[in-house]
C-alpha positions as a printed NumPy array, in Angstrom:
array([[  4.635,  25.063,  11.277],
       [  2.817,  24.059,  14.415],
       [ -0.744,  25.395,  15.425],
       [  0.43 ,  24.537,  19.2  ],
       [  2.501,  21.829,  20.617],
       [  2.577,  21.237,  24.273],
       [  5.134,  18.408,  24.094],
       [  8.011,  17.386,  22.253],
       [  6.443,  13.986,  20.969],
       [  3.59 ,  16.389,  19.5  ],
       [  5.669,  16.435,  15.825],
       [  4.469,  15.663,  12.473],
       [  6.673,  12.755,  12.234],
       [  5.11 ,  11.442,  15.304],
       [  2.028,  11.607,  13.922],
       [  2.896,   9.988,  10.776],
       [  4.752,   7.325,  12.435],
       [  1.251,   6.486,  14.768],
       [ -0.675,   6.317,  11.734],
       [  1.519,   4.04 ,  10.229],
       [  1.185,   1.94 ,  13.084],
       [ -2.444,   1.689,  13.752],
       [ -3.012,   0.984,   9.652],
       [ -1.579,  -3.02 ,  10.229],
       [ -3.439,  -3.666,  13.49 ],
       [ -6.452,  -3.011,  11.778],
       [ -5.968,  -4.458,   7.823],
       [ -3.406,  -6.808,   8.571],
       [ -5.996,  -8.631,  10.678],
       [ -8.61 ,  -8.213,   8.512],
       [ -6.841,  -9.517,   5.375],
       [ -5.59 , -12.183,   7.68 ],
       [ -9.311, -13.479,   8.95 ],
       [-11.314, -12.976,   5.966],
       [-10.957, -16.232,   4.328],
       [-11.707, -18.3  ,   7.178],
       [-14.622, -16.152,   8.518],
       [-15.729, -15.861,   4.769],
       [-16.265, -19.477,   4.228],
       [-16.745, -20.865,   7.694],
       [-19.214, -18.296,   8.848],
       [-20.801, -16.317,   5.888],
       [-20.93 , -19.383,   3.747],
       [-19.098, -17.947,   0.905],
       [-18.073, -19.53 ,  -2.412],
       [-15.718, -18.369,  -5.194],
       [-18.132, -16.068,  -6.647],
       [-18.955, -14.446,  -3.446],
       [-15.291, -13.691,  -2.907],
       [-14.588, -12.423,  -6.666],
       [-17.341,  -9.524,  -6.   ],
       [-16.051,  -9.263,  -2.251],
       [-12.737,  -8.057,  -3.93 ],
       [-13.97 ,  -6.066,  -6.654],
       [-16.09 ,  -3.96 ,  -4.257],
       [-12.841,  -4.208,  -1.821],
       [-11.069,  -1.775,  -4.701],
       [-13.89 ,   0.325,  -5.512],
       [-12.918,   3.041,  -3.188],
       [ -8.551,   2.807,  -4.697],
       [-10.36 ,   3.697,  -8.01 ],
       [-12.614,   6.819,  -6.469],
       [ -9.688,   7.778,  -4.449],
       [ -9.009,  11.02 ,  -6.706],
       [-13.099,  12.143,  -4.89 ],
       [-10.335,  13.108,  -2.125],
       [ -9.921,  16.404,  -3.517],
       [-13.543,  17.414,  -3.644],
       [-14.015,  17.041,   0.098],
       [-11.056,  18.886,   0.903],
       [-12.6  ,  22.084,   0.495],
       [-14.634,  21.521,   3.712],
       [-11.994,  19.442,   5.932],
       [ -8.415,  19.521,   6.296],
       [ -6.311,  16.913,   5.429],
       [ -4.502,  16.359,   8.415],
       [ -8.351,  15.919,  10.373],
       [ -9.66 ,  13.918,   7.078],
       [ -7.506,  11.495,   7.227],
       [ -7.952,  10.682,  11.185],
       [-11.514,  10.533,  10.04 ],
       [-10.485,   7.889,   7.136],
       [ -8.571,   6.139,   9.852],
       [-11.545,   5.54 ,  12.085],
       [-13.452,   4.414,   9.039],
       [-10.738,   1.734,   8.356],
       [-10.979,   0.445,  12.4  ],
       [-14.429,   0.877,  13.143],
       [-14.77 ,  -1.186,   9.527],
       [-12.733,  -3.813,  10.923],
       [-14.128,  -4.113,  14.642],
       [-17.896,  -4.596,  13.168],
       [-16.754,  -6.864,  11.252],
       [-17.407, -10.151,  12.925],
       [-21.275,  -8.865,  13.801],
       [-22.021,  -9.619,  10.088],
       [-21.816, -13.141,   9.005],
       [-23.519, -12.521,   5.479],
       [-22.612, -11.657,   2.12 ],
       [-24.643,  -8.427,   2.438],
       [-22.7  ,  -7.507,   5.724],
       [-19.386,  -8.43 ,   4.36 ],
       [-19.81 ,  -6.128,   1.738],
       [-21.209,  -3.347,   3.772],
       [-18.436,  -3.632,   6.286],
       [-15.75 ,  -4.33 ,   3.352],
       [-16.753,  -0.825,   2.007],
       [-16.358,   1.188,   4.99 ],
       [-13.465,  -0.291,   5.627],
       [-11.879,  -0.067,   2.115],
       [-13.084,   3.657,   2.104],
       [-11.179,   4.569,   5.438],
       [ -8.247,   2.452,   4.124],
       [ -7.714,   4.133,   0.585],
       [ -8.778,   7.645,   1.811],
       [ -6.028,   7.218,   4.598],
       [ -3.608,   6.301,   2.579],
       [ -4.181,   9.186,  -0.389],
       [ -4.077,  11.761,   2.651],
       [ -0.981,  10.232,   4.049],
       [  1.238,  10.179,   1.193],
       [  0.075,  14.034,   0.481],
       [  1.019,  15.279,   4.35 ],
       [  4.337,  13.635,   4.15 ],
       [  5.355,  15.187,   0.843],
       [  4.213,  18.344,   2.228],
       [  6.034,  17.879,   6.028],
       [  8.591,  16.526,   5.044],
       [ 11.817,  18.306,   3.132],
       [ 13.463,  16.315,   0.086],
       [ 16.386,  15.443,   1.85 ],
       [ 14.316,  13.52 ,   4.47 ],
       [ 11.869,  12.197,   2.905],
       [ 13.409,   9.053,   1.39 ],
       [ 14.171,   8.114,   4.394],
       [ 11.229,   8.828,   6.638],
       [  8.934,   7.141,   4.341],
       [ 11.264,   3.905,   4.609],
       [ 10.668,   4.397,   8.455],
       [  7.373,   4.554,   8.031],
       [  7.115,   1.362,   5.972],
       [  9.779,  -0.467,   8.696],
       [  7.055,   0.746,  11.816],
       [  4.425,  -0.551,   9.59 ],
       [  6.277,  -3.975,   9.231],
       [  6.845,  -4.561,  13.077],
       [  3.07 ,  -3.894,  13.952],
       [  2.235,  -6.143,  11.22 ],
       [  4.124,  -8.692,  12.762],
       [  2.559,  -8.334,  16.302],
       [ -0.888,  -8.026,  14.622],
       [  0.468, -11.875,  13.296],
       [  1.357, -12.976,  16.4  ],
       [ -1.138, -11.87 ,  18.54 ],
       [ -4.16 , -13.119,  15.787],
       [ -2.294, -16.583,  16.566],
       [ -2.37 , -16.384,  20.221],
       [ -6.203, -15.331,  19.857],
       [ -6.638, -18.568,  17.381],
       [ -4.609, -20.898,  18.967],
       [ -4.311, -20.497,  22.425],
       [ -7.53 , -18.753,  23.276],
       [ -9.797, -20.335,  20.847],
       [-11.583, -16.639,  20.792],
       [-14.486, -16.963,  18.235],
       [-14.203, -14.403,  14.902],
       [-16.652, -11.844,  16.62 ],
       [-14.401, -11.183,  19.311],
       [-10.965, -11.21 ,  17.641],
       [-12.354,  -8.427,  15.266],
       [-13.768,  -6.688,  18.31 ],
       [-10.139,  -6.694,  20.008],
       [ -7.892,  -5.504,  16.784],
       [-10.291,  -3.523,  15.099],
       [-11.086,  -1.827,  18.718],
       [ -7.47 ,  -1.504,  19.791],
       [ -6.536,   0.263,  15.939],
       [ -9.938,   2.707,  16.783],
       [ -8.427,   4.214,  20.113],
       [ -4.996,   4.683,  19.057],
       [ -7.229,   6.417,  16.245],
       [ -8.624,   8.942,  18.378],
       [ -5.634,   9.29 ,  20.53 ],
       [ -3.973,  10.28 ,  17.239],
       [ -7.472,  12.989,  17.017],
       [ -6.896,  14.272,  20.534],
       [ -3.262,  14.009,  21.54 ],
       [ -1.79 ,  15.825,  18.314],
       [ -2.392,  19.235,  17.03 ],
       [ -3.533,  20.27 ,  13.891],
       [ -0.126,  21.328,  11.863],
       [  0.01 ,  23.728,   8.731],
       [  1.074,  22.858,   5.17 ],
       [  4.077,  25.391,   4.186],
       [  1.927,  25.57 ,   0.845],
       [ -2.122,  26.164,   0.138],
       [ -3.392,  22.876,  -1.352],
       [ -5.126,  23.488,  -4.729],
       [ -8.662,  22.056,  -4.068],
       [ -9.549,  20.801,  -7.792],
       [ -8.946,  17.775,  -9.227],
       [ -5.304,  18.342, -11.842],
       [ -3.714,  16.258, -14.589],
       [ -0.399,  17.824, -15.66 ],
       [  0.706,  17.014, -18.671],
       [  4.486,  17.301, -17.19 ],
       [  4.025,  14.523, -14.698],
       [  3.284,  11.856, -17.438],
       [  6.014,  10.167, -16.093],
       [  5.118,  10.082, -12.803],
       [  1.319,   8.674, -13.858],
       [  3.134,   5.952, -16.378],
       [  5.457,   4.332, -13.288],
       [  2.334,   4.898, -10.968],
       [ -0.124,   2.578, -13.099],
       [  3.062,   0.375, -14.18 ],
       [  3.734,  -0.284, -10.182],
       [ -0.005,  -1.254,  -9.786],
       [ -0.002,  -3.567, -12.442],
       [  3.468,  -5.227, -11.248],
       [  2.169,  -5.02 ,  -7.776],
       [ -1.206,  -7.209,  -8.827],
       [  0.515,  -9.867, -10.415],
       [  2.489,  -9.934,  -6.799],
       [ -0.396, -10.146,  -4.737],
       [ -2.926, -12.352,  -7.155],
       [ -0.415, -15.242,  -8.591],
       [  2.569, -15.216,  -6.656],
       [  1.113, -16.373,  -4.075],
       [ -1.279, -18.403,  -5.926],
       [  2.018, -20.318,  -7.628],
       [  3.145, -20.977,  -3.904],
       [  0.068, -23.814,  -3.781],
       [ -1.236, -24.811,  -6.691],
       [  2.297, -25.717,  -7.706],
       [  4.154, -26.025,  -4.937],
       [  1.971, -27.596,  -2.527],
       [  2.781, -25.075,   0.514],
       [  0.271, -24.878,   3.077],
       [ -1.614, -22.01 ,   4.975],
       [  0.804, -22.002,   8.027],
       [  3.801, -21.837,   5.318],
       [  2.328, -18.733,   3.515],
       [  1.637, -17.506,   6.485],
       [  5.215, -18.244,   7.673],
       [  6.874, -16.43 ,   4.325],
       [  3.849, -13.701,   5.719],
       [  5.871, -12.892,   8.4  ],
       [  9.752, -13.434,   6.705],
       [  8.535, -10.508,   4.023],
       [  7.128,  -7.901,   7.436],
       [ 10.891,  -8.661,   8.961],
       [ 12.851,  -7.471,   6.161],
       [ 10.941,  -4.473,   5.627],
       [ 11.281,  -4.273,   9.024],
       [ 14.929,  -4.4  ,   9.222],
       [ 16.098,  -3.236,   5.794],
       [ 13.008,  -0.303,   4.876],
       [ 14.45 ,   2.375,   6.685],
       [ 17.971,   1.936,   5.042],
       [ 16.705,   1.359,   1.528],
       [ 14.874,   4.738,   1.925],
       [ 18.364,   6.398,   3.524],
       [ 20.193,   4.709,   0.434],
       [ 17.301,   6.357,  -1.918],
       [ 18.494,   9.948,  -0.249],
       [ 21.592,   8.653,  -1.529],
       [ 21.686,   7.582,  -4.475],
       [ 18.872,   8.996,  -5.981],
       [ 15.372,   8.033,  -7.92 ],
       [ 16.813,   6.995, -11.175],
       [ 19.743,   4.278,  -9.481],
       [ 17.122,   2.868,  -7.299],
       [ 14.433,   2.269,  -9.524],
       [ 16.946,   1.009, -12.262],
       [ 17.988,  -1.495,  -9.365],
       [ 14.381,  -2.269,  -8.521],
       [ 13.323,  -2.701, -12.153],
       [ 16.21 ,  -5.041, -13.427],
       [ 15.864,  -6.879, -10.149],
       [ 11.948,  -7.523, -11.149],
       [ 12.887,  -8.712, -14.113],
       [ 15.191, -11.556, -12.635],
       [ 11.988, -12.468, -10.37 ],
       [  9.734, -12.627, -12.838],
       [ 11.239, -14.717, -15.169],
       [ 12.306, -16.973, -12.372],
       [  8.832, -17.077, -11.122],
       [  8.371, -18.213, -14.752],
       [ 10.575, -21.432, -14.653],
       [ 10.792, -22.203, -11.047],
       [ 10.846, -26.135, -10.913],
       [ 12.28 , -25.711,  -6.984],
       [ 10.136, -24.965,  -3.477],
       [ 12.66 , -23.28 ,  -1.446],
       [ 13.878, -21.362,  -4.504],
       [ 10.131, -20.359,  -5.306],
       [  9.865, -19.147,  -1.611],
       [ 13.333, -17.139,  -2.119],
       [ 11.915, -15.396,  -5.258],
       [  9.049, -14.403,  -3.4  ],
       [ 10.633, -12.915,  -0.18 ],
       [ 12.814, -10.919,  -2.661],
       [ 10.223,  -9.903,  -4.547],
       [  8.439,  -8.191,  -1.866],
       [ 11.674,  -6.957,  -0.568],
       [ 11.926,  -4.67 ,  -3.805],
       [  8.468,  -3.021,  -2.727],
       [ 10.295,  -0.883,  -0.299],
       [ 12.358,   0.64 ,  -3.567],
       [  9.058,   1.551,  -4.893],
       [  9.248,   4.428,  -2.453],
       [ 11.406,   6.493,  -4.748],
       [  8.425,   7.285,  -7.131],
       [  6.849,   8.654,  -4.661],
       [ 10.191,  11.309,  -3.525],
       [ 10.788,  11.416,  -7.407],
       [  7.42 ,  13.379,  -7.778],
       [  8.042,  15.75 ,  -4.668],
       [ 10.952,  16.951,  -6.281],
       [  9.602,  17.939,  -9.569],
       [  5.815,  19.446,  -7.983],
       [  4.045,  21.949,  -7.16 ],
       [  3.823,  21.863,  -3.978],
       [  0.559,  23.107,  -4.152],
       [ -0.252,  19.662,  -6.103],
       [  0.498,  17.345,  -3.748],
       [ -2.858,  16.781,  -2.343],
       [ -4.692,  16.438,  -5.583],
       [ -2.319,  14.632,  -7.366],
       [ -1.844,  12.253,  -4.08 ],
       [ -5.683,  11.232,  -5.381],
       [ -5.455,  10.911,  -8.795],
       [ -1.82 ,   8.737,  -7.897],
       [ -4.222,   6.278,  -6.134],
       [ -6.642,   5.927,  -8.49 ],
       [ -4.201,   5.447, -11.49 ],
       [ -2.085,   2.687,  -9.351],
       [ -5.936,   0.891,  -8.634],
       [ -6.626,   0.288, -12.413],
       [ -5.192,  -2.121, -12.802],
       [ -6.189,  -4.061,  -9.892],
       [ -9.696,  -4.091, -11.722],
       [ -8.154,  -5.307, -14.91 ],
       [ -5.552,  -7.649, -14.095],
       [ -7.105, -10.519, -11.983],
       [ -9.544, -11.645, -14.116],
       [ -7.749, -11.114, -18.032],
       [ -4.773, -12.793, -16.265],
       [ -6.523, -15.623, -14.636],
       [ -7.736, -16.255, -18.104],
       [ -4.481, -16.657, -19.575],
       [ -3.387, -18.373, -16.109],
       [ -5.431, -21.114, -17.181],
       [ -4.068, -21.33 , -20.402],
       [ -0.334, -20.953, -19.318],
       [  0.5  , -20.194, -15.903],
       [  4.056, -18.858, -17.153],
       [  2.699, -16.765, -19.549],
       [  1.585, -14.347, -16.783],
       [  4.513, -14.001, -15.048],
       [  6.308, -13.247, -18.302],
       [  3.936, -10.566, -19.143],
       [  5.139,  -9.569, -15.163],
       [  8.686,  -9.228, -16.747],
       [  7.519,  -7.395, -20.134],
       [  5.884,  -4.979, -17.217],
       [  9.228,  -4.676, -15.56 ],
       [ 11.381,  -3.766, -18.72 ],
       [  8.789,  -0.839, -19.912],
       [  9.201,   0.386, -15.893],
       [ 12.842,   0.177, -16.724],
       [ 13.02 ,   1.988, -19.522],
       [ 10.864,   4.77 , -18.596],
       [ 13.432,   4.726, -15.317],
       [ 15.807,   5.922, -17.522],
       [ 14.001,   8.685, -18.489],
       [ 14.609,   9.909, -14.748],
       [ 16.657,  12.856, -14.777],
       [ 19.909,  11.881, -12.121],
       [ 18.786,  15.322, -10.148],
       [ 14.779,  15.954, -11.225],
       [ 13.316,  18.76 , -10.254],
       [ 10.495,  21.699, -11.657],
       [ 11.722,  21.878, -14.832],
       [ 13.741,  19.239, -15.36 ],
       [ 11.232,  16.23 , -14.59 ],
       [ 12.463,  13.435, -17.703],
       [ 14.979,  13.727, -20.204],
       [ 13.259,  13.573, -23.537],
       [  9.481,  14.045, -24.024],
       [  9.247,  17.411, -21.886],
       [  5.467,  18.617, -21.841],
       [  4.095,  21.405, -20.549]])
């Protein structure tokens, strides 16, 4: 499997597991300072942010262009360069206080980010057996959490304690994330696929449902990230240390509970767990929808970002029933299916947010019952061949 391997460290999960690491250092920080630097130092307004955003996604919806460069790199070296796109994106960050460098520097460092991920998903799929997989990608999300939470804590200590202007504090994570970057180029060796990657861009017709949950996660996933949060203080009153605060509650569950959802995946299979995940959106939804309570509000949302983790099992649904020559194309087209929506969503449902503020979170739940009952459609043991129940295309 190996081209070389000098050391016993020098393993594909390794690899995978550094990635996921260096990915928070750099995003989580930039996510973190770009509203303050945004306004305070780039003089932004509303407008300024909406396009910030929109050009923020452009590269989610172009991530199926994956497959045409490809041909000329391998994945494994692609997505190191993606990853040094994302840091160096985030590093240069603080050099441009304008609207024109925000963008420029958003782009480069949306481009690493969504590249990064498409390649990521495909190597584990393709390095990782079925039986593991569940699992390892829950690791990956818990290793992911714990950075995350450093990246939180050591952002404050810049803030707070050192008083270290923007410039600097972008310099330090962003520079930090781009040499663990090339350690991950230098230290690791290049490690073979079991199976040739087909090098064209494919829709197949028998992994409709696979594309259906996809875009139905992406929606789900915008409503999270747009209004949930946005309920938190326009209705609730809580503050930016308290966000920040239910920030870091969300990173330490994944971190302590991602790995064993992914083992209990293995377990129980695709069709239990997303059943679970789906009926538990549901409940969330609706209470986000008649939540008169604070602290309950703040429970809802901890839970509700507590079910991401489940959201795993489309992922180890679709390596059981592809090619596994499809795994870097389709790994693309996944990303760019799941980023529709989060060009749709925001502004149709900030429209009807002003209209009824409800009404959008029971359009969330509407969401959650179609994911349900296309869960069901889940064969209890998929696999080539047998990838739904009824509505079998070839």
């Amino acid at each position: 499997m190996l081209n070389r391997q000098s050391y016993s460290w020098q393993t594909p999960t390794n690899f995978l597991l550094i990635v996921s690491v260096i990915v928070p250092i750099a995003f989580s920080s930039w996510m973190a300072l770009l509203n303050n630097f945004a306004i305070e130092k780039a003089q932004f307004n509303g407008a300024d942010m909406g396009i910030l955003q929109s050009v923020r996604e452009i590269p989610g919806l172009l991530a199926f262009t994956a497959v045409f460069i490809l041909p000329f790199i391998r994945e494994q070296r692609f997505l190191v360069i993606a990853l040094l796109m994302l840091t160096a994106g985030t590093a240069i960050t603080g050099f441009f206080p304008s609207f024109s460098g925000l963008l420029l520097t958003t782009l480069l460092m949306s481009a690493g980010f969504h590249y990064m991920e498409t390649m990521k998903q495909s190597l584990t799929l393709q390095w990782m057996n079925k039986d593991e997989a569940p699992e390892m990608l829950g690791r990956m999300i818990s290793v992911g959490a714990f950075a995350s939470l450093l990246t939180y804590g050591a952002l404050w200590v810049m803030l707070e304690v050192f008083s270290l202007p923007y410039l600097w504090v972008y310099m330090v994570t962003g520079g930090i994330a781009f040499l663990l970057a090339l350690f991950a180029w230098s230290a690791f060796p290049q490690y073979q696929a079991h199976t040739v990657q087909n090098k064209k861009l494919l829709l197949r017709k028998r992994y409709w449902l696979y594309y259906m949950l996809t875009f139905l996660s992406g929606a789900r996933r915008q409503i999270f990230t747009v209004f949930a949060g946005f309920l938190m203080v326009e209705k609730f009153g809580y503050s930016a240390g308290e966000i920040t605060l239910l920030f870091l509650i969300n990173y330490l569950f994944n971190f302590l509970f991602a790995k064993r959802i992914g083992r209990a995946i293995g377990r129980i299979g695709e069709q239990r767990a997303l059943v679970v995940e789906y009926l538990g959106l549901l409940v969330v939804f609706i209470g986000y929808a008649v939540v008169e309570n604070s602290h309950y509000a703040a429970g809802l949302y901890v839970i509700d970002h507590l079910f991401f983790a489940l959201a795993l099992a489309i992922k180890t649904y679709f390596q059981k029933i592809a090619d596994p020559a499809d795994m870097a194309s389709t790994a693309g087209v996944s990303f760019t299916i799941n980023h529709i929506a989060a060009v749709v969503i925001p502004a149709s449902f900030g429209m009807i947010w002003m209209v009824s503020p409800a009404m959008v979170f029971y359009i969330g739940a509407g969401l959650a019952c179609l994911s349900l009952i296309l869960a069901l459609n889940i064969p209890r043991v998929p696999g080539r061949g047998n990838e739904v129940k009824v509505l079998q295309w070839q």
